[in-house]
NULOMAR-816120 format. One line per 10 residues: number of its first residue (from 0); their letters; for each residue x, y, z of N, C-alpha, C. Coordinates in Angstrom, 1 decimal. Atoms other than C-alpha are relative to their C-alpha. Layout:
% NULOMAR-816120
NUM	a	X Y Z X Y Z X Y Z; ... .
END
This chain:
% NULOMAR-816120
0	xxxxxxxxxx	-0.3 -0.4 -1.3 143.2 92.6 72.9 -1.2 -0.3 0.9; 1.2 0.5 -0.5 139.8 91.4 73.8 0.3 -0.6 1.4; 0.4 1.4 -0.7 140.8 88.4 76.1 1.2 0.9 1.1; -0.5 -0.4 -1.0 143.3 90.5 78.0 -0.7 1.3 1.5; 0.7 -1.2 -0.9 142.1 92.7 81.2 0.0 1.2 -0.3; 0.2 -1.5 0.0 141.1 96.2 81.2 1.2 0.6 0.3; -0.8 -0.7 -0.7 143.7 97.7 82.8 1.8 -0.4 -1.0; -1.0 0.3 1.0 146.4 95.9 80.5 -0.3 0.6 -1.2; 0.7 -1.0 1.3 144.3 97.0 77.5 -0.1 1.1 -0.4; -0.6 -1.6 0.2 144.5 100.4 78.4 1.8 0.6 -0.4 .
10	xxxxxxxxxx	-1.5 -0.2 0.1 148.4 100.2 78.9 0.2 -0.1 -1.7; -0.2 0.4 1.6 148.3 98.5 74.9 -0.1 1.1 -0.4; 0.0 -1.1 0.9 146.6 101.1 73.6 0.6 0.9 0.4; -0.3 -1.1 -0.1 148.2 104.0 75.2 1.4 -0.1 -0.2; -1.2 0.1 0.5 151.8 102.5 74.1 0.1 -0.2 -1.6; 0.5 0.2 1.2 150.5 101.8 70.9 -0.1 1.7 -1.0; 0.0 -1.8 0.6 150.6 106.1 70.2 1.2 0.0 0.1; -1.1 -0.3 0.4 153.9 105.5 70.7 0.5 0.0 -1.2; -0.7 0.7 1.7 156.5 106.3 67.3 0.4 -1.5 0.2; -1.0 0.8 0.3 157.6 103.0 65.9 -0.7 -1.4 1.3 .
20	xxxxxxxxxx	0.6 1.0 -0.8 155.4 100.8 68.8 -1.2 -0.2 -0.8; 0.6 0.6 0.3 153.0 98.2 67.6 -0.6 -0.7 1.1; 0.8 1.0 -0.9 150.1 96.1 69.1 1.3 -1.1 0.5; -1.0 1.1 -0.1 153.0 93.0 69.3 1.0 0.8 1.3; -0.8 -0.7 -0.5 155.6 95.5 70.9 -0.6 0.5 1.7; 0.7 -0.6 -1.1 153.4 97.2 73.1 -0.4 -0.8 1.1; 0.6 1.2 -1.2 151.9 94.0 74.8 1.0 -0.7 0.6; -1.4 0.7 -0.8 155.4 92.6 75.7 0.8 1.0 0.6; -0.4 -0.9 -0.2 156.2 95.9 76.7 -1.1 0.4 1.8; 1.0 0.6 -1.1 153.1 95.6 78.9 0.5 -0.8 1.0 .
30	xxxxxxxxxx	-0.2 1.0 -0.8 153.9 92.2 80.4 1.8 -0.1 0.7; -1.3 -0.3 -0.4 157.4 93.4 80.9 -0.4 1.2 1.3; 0.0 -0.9 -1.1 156.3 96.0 83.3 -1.1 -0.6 1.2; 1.0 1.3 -1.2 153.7 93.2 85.1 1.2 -0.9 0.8; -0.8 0.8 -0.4 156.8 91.3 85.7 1.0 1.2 1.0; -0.8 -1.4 -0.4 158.8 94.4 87.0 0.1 0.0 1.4; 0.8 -0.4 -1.2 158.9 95.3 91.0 -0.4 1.4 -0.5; 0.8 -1.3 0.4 156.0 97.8 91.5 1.3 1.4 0.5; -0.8 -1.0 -0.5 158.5 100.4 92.9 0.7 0.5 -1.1; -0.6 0.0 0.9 160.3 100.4 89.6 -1.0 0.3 -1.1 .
40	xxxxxxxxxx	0.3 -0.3 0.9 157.7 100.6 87.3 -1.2 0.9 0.5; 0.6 -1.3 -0.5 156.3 103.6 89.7 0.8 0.4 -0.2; -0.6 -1.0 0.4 159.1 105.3 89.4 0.0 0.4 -1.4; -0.4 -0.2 1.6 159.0 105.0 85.5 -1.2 0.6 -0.3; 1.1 -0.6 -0.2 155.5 106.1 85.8 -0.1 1.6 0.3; 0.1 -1.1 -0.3 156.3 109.1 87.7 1.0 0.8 -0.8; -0.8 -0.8 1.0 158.9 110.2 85.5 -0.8 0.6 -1.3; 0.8 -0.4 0.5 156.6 109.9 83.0 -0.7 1.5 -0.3; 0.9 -0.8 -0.2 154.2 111.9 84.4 0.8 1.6 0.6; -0.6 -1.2 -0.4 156.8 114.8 85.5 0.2 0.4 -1.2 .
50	xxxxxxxxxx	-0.9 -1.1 1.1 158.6 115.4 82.3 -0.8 1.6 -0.6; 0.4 -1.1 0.5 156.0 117.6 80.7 0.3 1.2 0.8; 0.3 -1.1 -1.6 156.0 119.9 84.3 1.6 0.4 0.3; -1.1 -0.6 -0.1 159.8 119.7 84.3 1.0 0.3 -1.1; -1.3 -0.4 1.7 161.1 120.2 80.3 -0.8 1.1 -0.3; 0.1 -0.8 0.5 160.7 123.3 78.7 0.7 0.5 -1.3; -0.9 -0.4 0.9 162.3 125.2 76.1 0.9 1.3 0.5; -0.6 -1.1 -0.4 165.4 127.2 76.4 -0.9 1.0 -0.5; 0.9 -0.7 0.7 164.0 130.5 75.9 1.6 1.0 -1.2; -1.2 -0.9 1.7 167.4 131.6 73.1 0.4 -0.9 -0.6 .
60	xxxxxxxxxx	-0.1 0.7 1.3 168.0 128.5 71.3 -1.4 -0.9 -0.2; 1.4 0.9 0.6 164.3 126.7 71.7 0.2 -1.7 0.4; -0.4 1.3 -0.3 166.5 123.7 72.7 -0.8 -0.7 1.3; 0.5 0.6 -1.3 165.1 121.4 75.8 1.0 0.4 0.6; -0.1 -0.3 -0.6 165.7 122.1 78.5 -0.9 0.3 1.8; 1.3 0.2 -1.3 164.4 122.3 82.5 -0.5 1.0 0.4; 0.4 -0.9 -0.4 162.4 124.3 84.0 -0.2 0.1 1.9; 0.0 -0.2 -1.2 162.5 126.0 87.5 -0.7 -0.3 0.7; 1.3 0.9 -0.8 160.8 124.5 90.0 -0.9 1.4 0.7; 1.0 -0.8 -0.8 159.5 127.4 92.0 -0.6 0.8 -0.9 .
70	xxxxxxxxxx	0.4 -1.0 0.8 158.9 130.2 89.1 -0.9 -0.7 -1.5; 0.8 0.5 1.3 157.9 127.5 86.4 0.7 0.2 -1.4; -0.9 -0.4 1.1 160.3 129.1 83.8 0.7 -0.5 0.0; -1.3 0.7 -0.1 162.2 127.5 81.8 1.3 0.5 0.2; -1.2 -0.8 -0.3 166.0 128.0 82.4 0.6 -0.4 -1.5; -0.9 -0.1 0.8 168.7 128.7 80.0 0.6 -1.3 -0.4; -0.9 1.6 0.0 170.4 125.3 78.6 0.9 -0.2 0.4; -1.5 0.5 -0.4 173.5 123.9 79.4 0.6 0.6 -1.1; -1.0 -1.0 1.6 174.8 125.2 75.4 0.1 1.1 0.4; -0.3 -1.4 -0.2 173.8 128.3 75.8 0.6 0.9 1.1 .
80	xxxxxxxxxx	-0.5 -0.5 -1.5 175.0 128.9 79.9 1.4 -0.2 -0.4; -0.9 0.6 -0.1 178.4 127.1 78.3 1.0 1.6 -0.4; -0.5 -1.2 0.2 180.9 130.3 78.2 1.2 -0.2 -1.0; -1.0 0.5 0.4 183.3 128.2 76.7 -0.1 -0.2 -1.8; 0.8 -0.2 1.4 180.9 127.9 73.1 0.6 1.0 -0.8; 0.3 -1.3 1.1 181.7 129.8 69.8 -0.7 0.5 0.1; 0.8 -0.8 0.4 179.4 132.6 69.7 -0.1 0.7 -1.0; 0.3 -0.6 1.0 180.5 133.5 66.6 -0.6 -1.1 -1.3; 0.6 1.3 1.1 178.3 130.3 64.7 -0.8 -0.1 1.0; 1.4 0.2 -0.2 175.1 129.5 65.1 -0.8 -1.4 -0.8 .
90	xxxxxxxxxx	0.8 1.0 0.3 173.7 125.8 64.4 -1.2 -0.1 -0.6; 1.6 0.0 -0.1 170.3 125.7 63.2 -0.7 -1.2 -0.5; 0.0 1.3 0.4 168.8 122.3 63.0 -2.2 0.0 0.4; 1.7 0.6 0.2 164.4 120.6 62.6 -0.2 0.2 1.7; 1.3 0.2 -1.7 163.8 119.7 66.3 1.5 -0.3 0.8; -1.4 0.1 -1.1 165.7 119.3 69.9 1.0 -1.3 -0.2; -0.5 1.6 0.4 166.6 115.3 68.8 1.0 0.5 -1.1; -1.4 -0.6 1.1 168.8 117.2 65.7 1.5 0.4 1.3; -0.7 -0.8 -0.8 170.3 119.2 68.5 0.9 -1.0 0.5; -0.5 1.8 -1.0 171.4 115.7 70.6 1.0 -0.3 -0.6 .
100	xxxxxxxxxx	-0.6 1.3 0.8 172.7 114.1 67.2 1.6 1.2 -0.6; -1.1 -1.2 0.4 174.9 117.4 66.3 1.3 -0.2 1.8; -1.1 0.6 -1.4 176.7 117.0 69.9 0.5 -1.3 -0.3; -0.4 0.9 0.2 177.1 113.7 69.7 1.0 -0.4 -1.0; -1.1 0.5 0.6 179.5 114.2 66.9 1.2 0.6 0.2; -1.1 -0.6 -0.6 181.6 116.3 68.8 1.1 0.5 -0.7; -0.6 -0.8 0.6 182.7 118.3 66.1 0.1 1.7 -0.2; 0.6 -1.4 -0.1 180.5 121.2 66.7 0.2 0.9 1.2; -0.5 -0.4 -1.1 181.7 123.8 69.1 -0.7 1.3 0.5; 0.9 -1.6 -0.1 179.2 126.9 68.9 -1.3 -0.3 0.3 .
110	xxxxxxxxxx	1.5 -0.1 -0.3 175.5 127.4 69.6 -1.1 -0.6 -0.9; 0.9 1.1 0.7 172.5 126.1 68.4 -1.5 0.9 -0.1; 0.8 -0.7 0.6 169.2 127.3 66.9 -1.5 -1.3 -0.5; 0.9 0.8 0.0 165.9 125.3 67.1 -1.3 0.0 -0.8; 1.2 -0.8 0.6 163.4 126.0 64.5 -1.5 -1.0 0.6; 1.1 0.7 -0.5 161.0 123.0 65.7 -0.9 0.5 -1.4; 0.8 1.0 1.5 159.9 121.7 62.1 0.6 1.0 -1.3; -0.8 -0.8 1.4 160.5 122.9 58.3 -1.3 0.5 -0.6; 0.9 -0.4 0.8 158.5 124.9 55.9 -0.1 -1.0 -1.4; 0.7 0.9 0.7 156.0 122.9 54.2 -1.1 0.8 -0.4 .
120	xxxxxxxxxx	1.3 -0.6 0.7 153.7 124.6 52.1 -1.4 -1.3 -0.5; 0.8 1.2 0.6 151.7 121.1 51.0 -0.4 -0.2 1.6; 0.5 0.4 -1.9 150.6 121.1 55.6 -0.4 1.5 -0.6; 0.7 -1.2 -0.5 149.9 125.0 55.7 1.2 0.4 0.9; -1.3 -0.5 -1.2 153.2 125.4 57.6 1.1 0.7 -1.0; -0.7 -1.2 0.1 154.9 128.8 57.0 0.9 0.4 0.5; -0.8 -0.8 -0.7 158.2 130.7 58.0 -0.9 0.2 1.3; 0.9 -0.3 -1.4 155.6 132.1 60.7 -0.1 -1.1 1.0; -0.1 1.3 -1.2 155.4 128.7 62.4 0.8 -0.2 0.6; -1.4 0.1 -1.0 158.8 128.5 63.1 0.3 0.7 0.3 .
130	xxxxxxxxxx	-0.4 -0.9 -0.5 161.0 129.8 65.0 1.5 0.8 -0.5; -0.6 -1.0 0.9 162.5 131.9 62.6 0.6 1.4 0.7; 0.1 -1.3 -0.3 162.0 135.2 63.6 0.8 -0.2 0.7; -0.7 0.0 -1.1 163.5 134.5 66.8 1.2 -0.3 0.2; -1.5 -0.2 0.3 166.9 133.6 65.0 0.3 1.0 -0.5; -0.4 -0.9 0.7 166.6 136.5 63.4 0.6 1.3 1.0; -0.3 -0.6 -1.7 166.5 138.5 66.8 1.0 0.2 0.2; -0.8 0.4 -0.4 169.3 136.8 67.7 1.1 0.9 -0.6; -1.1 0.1 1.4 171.2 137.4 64.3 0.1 1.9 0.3; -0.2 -1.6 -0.1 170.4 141.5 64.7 0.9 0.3 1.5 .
140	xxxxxxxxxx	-0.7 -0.2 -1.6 172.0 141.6 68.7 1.4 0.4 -0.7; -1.3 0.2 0.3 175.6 140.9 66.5 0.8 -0.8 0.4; -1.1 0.9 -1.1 178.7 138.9 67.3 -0.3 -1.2 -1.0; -0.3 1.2 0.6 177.3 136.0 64.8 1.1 0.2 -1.3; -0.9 -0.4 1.7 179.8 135.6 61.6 -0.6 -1.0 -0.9; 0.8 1.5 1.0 178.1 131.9 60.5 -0.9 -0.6 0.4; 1.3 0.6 -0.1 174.6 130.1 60.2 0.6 -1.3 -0.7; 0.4 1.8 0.7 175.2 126.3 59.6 -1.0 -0.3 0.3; 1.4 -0.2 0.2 172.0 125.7 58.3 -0.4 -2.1 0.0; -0.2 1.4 0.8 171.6 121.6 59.2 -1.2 -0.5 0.4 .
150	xxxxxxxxxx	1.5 0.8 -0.2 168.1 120.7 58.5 0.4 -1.1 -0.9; -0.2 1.1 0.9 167.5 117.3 57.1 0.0 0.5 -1.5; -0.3 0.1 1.4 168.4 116.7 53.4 -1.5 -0.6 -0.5; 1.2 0.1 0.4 164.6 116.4 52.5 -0.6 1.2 -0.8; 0.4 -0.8 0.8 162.4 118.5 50.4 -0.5 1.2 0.8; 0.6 -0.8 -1.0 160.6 120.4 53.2 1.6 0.9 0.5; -0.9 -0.7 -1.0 164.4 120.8 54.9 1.0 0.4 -1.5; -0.7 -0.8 0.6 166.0 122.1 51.9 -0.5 1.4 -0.6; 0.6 -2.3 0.3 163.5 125.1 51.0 -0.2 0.2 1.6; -0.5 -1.5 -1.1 164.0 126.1 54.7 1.5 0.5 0.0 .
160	xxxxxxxxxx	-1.5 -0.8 0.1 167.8 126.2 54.1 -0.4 0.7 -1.1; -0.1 -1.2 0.9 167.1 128.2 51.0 -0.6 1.1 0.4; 0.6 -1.4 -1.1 164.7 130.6 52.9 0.8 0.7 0.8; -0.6 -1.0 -1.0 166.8 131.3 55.7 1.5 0.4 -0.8; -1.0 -1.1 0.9 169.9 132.2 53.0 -0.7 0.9 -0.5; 1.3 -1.5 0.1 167.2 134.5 51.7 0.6 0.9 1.1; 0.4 -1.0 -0.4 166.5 136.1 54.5 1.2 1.0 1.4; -1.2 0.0 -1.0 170.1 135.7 56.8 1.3 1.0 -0.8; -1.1 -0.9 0.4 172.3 137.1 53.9 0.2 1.0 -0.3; -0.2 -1.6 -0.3 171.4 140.5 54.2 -0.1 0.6 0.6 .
170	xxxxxxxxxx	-0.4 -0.4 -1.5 172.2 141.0 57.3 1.5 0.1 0.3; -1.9 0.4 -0.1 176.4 139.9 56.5 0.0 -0.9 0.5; 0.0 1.4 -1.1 176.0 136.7 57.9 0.5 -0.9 -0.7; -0.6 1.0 0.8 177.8 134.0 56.4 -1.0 -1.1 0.1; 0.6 1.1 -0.7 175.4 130.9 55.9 0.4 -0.8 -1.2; 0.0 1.5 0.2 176.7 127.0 55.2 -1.0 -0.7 0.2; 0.8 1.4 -0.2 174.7 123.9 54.5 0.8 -0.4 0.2; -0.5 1.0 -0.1 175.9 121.0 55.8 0.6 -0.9 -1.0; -0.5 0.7 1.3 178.0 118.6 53.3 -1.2 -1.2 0.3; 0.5 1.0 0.5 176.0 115.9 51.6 0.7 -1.2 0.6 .
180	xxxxxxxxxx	-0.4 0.8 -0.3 177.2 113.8 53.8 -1.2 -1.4 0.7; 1.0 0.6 -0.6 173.8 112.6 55.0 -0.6 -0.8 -1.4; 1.2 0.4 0.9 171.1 110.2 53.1 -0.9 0.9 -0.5; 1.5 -0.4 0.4 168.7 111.7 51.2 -0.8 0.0 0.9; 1.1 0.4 -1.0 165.6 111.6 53.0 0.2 -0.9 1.2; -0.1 0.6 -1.6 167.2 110.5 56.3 -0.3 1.1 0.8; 0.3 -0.9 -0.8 166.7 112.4 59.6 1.3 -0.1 0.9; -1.6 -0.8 -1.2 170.0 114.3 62.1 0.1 -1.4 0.9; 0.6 0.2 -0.8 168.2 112.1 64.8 0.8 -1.3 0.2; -0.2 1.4 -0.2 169.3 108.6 63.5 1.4 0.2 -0.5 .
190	xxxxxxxxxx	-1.1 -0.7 0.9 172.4 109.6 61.6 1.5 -0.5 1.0; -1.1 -0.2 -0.7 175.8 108.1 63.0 0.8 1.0 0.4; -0.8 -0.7 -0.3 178.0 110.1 64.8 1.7 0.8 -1.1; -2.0 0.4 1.2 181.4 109.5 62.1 -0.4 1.0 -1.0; 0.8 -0.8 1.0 178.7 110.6 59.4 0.2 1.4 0.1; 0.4 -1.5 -0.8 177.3 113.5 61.1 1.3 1.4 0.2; -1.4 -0.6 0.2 180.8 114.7 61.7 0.9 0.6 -1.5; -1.0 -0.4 1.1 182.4 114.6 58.7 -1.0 0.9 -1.0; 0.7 -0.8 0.1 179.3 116.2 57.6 0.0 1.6 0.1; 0.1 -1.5 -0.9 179.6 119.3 59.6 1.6 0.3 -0.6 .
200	xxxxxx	-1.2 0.0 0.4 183.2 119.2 58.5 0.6 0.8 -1.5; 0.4 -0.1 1.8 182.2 119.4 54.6 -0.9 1.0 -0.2; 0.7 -0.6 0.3 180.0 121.9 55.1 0.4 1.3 -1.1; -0.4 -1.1 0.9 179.6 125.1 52.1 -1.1 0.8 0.0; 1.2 -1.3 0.5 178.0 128.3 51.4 -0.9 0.2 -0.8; 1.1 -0.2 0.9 174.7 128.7 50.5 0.1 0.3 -1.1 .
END
């Protein structure tokens, strides 16, 4: 990246942190936005540079969501405001991108539950890290009857489904995994819609 200008070079490397972007990628990704009008690739800039200031997290499922412009807090999601939602099932999925790929199969009709990552004892990452507790919260108010528990089918996301059967079924709570309808070691995120569905579909009790 030597022979290119400073100001392109910075763009490289700072697309280059992107997941899944490479040197190769990044620089045609560059010269794609040199070619651009500037007005267009200001406004892509300023989006950018808002999202952090305007996403937040719901504060009862952890899902994204925006935040108020004058107070700064975030607001409630679109799921959770929806009055029309099961309240008696509760989703609970790795990160907000699970959340996305669970809609998108438009099978799922209830709430949602965001732990934002899995217990990994090989990192140092604990129940404590997530946001556990804060389904548990939830789970004590009443009114749930089921925890579909749909962390990826990995090793990390199947000892957190076995944790939260632990710690959900002594409370009366009914908790399903998802059916083996997914890959092994795939992620919610990328996961067709057809899949994903018939998934949720097949689901059984811990």
């Amino acid at each position: 990246m030597a022979t290119y200008p400073a100001p392109v070079t910075r763009l490289i490397q700072a697309l280059c942190k992107l997941p899944g972007i490479g040197e190769k990628t990044a620089a045609r990704l560059a010269f794609f936005m040199l070619k651009e009008k500037k007005d267009e690739v200001g406004e892509l800039a300023e989006s950018i540079g808002r999202l952090r200031h305007e996403i937040g997290l719901c504060p009862t499922c952890f899902g994204l969501t925006e935040v108020h412009p004058e107070t700064g807090d975030a607001k409630e999601c679109a799921v959770c405001r929806d009055l029309r939602r099961d309240k008696e099932r509760i989703c609970v999925v790795e990160e907000p991108g699970d959340m996305m790929a669970v809609e998108r199969s438009q099978e799922y009709k209830g709430l949602y539950h965001v732990l934002h990552g899995t217990i990994s004892p090989l990192e140092g990452i604990g129940p404590e890290s997530l946001r556990i507790r804060e389904l548990l919260e939830r789970l004590k108010h009443g009114g749930v009857e089921e925890v579909i528990v749909a962390t990826n089918p990995t090793v990390d996301g199947e000892a957190t489904a076995l944790y939260l059967a632990k710690v959900i079924k002594p409370l009366g709570i009914k908790v399903t995994r998802i059916a083996r309808g997914l890959p092994v070691g795939g992620d919610l995120e990328y996961t067709d819609a057809v899949t994903l569905g018939k998934a949720l579909e097949g689901r059984k009790e811990i």
